[in-house]
N, C-alpha and C positions, 0 to 999 in steps of 0.2 A: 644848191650845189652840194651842201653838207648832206643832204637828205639822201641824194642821187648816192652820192658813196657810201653811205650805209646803208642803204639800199642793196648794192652792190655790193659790199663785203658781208650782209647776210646772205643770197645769193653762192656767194662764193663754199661761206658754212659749211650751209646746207648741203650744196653738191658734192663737197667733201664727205660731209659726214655720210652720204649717202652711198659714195663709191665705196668705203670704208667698213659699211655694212656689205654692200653686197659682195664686196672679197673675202669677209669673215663668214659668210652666208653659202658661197662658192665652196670655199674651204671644206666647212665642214660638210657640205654635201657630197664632196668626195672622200672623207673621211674615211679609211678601212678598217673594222673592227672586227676582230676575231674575239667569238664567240666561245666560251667554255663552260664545259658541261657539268654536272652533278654526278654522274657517272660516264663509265668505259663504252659508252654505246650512243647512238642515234637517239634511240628512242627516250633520254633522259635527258632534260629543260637545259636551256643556256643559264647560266644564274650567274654570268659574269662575263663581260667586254672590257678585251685590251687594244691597244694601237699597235700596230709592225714594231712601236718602237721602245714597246715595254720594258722591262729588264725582268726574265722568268728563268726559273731555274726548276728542273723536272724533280722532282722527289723520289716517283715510284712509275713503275711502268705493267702492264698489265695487258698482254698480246699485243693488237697495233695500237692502243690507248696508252696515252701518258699522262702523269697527271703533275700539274704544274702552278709554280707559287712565285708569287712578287715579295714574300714575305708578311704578308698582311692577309688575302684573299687566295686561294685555290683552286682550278678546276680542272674539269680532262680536257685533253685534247688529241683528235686524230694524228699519228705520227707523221702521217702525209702532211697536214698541214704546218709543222714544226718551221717550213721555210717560209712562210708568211711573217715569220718574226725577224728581221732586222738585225737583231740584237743577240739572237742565239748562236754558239760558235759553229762555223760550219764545220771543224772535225768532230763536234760531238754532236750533231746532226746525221754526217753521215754514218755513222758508227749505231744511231738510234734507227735510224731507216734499214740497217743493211741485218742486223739483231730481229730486226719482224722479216726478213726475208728467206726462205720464200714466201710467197701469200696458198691463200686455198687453191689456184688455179692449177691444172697442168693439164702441158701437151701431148701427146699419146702417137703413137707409132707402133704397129703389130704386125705380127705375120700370120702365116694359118694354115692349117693342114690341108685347108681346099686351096689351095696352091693362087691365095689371094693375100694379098697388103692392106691394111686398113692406117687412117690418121685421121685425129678425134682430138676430142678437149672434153674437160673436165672443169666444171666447176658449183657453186653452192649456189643454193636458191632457196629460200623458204624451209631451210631449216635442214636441207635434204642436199646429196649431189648427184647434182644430173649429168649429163652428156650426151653427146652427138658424135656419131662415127661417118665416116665413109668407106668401104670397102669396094675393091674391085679386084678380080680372076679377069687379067688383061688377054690371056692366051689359050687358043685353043679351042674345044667345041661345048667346051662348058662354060666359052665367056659370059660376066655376069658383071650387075655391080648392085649396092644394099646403100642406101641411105636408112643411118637409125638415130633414134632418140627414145630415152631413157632415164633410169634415174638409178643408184648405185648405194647398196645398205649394207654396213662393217657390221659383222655378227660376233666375230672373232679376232682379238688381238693378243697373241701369246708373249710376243714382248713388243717393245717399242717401234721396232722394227719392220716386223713381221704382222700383217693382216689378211684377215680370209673376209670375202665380200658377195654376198649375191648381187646378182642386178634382173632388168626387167625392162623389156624397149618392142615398143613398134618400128617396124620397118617398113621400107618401100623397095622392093625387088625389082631387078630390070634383066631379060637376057638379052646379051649379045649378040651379031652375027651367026644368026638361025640357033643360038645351042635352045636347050629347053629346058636349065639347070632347072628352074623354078618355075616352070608353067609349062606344058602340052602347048598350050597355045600362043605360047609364045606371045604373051602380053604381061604389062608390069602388073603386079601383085603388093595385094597390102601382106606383112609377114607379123607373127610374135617371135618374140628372142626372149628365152631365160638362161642363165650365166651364171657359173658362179667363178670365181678367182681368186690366186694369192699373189701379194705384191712381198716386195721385200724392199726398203728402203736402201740402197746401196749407199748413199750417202745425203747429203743435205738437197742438194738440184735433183738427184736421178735417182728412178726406179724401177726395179726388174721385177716380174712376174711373169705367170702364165692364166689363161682364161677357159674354161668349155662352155659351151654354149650349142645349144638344141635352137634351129630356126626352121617354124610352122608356118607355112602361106596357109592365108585363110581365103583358102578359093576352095572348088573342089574336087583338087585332086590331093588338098591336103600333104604336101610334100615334106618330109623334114629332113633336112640337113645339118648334120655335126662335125663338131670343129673344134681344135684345140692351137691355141694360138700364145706367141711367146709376145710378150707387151712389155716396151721401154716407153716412160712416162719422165716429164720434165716437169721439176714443178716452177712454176713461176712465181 
């Protein structure tokens, strides 16, 4: 009988110890660690894991990188990820988030002397900013519309403000209801586009310029059409 209950209360141990582990095993499989870096970028090693529930306080900041200390150990981290931490105060979060805004991105809205509206975006890619337009000439016997893509290079900046920019894009041409802005034949057309523009930063979100731009279908009737066009851009 003695045997049967110690028996039994090994048993019992065991399957304790056993849930005990797999709660501490559970646990820490869902563990969230935020990783930080050696530098302000992607491309440089994690050399340090915290919990949500660290206690970190930012030292220095450096575009959207921050770089952050428990006291003991240091590394960067993307501002975006600042709310993964628990522990960090949200008025000086968002105060750190709203200091890197706006980002690289912006919206675009234009008008043009071939009596067309264009809306586009802008943004960074490999080092470079590219962009995508839409334009259309809604009315009349020269209806049209251009899809482009391209990429945009600052050659000149006199002050902080103020930038002069070439750019460089393939299009895809379409006329409208019989016109023949861009083909005899009245069929869509591949185009090149060269530009050049100056922006003027109005303020922190918005920015005014103007663009000219020479567009060549590369068919052959070889068409070119010019344009000078007033551009409000949002940066995001």
């Amino acid at each position: 009988m003695q045997a049967t209950r110690l028996f039994s209360l090994l048993v019992k141990v065991v399957l304790g110890l056993g849930l005990n582990m797999l709660v501490v095993v559970t646990a820490t499989s869902e563990q969230v660690y935020i990783g930080l870096r050696n530098g302000p970028s992607d491309a440089f090693p994690v050399i340090y894991e915290v919990t949500p529930y660290r206690q970190l306080d930012v030292i220095l900041r450096r575009g959207d990188w921050v770089k952050a200390t428990d006291g003991r150990s240091s590394g960067w981290l993307h501002v975006d990820d600042l709310h993964l931490l628990e522990t960090f105060p949200r008025d000086k979060l968002w105060k750190l988030v709203n200091e890197t805004r706006p980002g690289p991105y912006r919206l675009e809205f234009s008008t043009s002397s071939l009596q067309s509206f264009s809306i586009g975006g802008l943004f960074p890619a490999f080092d470079q900013t590219l962009f995508a337009r839409y334009s259309r000439a809604p009315k009349g016997d020269t209806s049209w519309s251009l899809a482009q893509a391209g990429w945009l290079n600052e050659f000149a900046r006199p002050t902080d403000e103020l930038t002069f920019s070439w750019s460089g894009a393939i299009g895809y041409a379409q006329d409208q209801q019989g016109s023949e802005f861009w083909s005899s034949e009245q069929e869509p057309v591949w185009t090149g586009i060269l530009g050049v523009e100056a922006m003027w930063q109005a303020d922190r979100y918005f920015e005014l310029g103007a663009r000219g731009e020479a567009a060549t279908t590369l068919n052959n009737d070889m068409a070119t059409h010019r344009s000078v066009s007033l551009i409000w851009r949002l940066r995001l």
